[in-house]
C-alpha angles and dihedrals in degrees: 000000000000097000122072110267137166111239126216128192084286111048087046089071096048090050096059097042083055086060119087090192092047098042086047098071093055128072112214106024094191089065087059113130123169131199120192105231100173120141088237091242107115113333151024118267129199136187106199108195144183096245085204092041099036086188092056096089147109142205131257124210118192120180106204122204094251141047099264099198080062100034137234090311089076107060117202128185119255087225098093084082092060087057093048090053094048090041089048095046085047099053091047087060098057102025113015105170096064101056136057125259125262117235106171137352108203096185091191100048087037099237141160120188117197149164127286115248088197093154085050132079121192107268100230106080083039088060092051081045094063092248121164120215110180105178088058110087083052100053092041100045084049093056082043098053096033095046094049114040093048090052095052142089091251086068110028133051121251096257095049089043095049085040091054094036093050087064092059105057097135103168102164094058094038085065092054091056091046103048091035098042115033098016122032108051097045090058134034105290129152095233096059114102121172136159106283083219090080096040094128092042080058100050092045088060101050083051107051114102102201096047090048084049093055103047085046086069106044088043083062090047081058101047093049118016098096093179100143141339107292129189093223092202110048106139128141090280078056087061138072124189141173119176107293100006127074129183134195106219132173108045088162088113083047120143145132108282156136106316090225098069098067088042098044093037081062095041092051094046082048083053103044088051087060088055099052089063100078078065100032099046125039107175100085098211095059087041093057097047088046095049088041086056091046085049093060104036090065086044100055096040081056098059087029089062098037085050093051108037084051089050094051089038087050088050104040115029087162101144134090102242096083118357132197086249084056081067111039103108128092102303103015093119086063090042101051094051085044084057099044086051098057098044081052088055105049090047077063100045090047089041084061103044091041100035087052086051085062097045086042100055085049089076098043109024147092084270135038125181124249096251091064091035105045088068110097104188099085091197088058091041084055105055077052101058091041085065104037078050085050098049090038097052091044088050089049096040101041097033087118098063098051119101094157138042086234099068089055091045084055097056082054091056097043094049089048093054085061086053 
């Protein structure tokens, strides 16, 4: 296939048969079937499997020209499939245990083909689940420090950072974070949905200065900090995990951004996920030691990534913002790791504000997340969503106060004592 063409259950097959370094990787290519398993947000999504060898399989990646959660009346461009290969290939550079393998980019049928995570499920319905995973702050805070340290200005030089970054203008996705995540949901907009049970909590947040202040701020720190290479949608449907494995999928929104988006939009999601469970689980006993184990588990992918990114910025202070020669005078030593520490505090600081504008537009926006929609008491749902909107206003509005994880997780625990 060399023109652009949607596939089906059918033509997949076909595709990959067509293909002699896909067809290559199964061993009987006329036992070939194929299921769409796509969420239905933005692309297609195949699993082609062996039907004799269900593990021989691989996975299948289609941009559409539209946004499908909206329909074909909103167009979007194909070439969010161009900035997930990159993004992938990239990863796989820097950290190549925590994301699938690429198989094959086709840039005109907007394509990605990628390694089967057959032994993983996506994290997010084994959270509501109450499943522990305990190898996982320590795999996602490494992608976190890795990917974005060695795509910033601290390790590479200006040229090899604007050349990098140059490859990752994504504007069309960029808009649909903007408008979805720091806009829409705070004003009268169509696409917003949210439970008629918190009306008035709705209404109380498009209406609070201070708080539409605020996300004002950190949409424009979004908009225009371009620190690192960020994912710009990795929440826990952007993760798959088994036991002792864990995988960053889904770069498409991928560009170069603030550092505390990737980290906030996992913390929050964390965090909504803590929140689910007053409607979720009802034996208190089983919802505290499950909340106690989301606690610190945010806890601990905060100081995971702080440690980390400080350990790889005291190693390789490569890049041109601020090199070894900028500290070499009497007490530079003393000054350098001042410095480390306050840029660690204002990515915080910056993880707490942007990661609650994520949790925020959940209640409130075009899209929600399953925790919160799988309840179907509304009146339940809604005692849920009070509290994720009170965490998430206290994170946005006091963000500048914070100079430890512990001050947020004890908002969290503050706003759960009034459920």
């Amino acid at each position: 296939m060399t023109n652009y063409q949607i596939l089906n259950e059918k033509t997949v097959i076909d595709y990959i048969r067509e293909q002699p370094e896909l067809s290559a990787r199964f061993t009987d290519t006329d036992a070939l079937q194929a299921s769409e398993v796509g969420d239905g947000n933005l692309n297609l999504v195949f699993i082609v499997r062996n039907s004799r060898i269900p593990n021989e399989a691989v996975i299948l990646k289609q941009a559409v020209p539209y946004l499908r959660v909206a329909g074909e009346s909103w167009p979007l461009s194909r070439e969010r499939m161009r900035f997930e290969a990159q993004a992938l290939l990239l990863y796989a550079e820097i950290v190549p245990t925590l994301v699938p393998t690429v198989y094959r980019y086709d840039e005109p049928m907007s394509i990605v083909v990628m390694e089967y995570l057959g032994a993983h499920e996506v994290m997010r319905k084994p959270l509501v689940a109450r499943r522990q995973f305990p190898h996982f702050a320590d795999h996602i805070s490494t992608f976190l420090a890795n990917v974005l340290f060695k795509t910033s200005d601290f390790y590479r030089t200006g040229l090899e950072k604007k050349t990098l970054q140059s490859r990752f203008i994504n504007p069309h996705l960029c808009k649909i974070q903007e408008d979805f995540v720091f806009t829409n949901p705070y004003m009268e907009s169509s696409e917003n949905r949210w439970n008629p049970e918190i009306d008035s909590t709705v209404r109380a947040v498009r209406s609070n200065t201070a708080l539409k202040l605020s996300i004002a701020e950190l949409k424009e720190k979004f908009m225009t900090q371009g620190q690192a290479l960020i994912h710009s949608d990795l929440h826990t449907g952007s993760i798959m995990v088994s036991a002792n494995d864990t995988r960053v999928i889904d770069p498409e929104f991928c560009f170069f951004g603030p550092m505390g988006y990737d980290i906030g939009a996992v913390l929050s999601n964390l965090m909504m996920n803590f929140a689910s469970h007053y409607a979720h689980t009802p034996d208190t006993a089983d919802r505290d030691a499950y909340q106690g184990y989301l606690m610190e588990t945010m806890r601990a992918i905060w100081l995971g990534f702080a440690e980390k990114f400080e350990q790889l910025w005291v190693a390789h202070n490569t890049g041109e913002l601020v090199p070894d020669s900028y500290w070499r005078f009497p007490d530079g030593e003393a000054a350098f790791a001042a410095y480390r520490q306050n840029t660690l505090r204002r990515i915080l600081q910056d993880t707490l504000g942007l990661g609650a504008c994520e949790s925020l537009r959940r209640m409130m926006g075009i899209v929600s997340v399953w925790d919160i929609s799988s309840i179907q008491d509304n009146i339940a749902r809604a005692t849920v969503e009070r509290l994720i909107i009170r965490v998430s206003s206290r994170w946005i509005l006091e963000r500048s106060t914070f100079n430890h994880i512990d001050e947020a997780l004890g908002i969290l625990r503050e706003e759960s004592i009034r459920i």
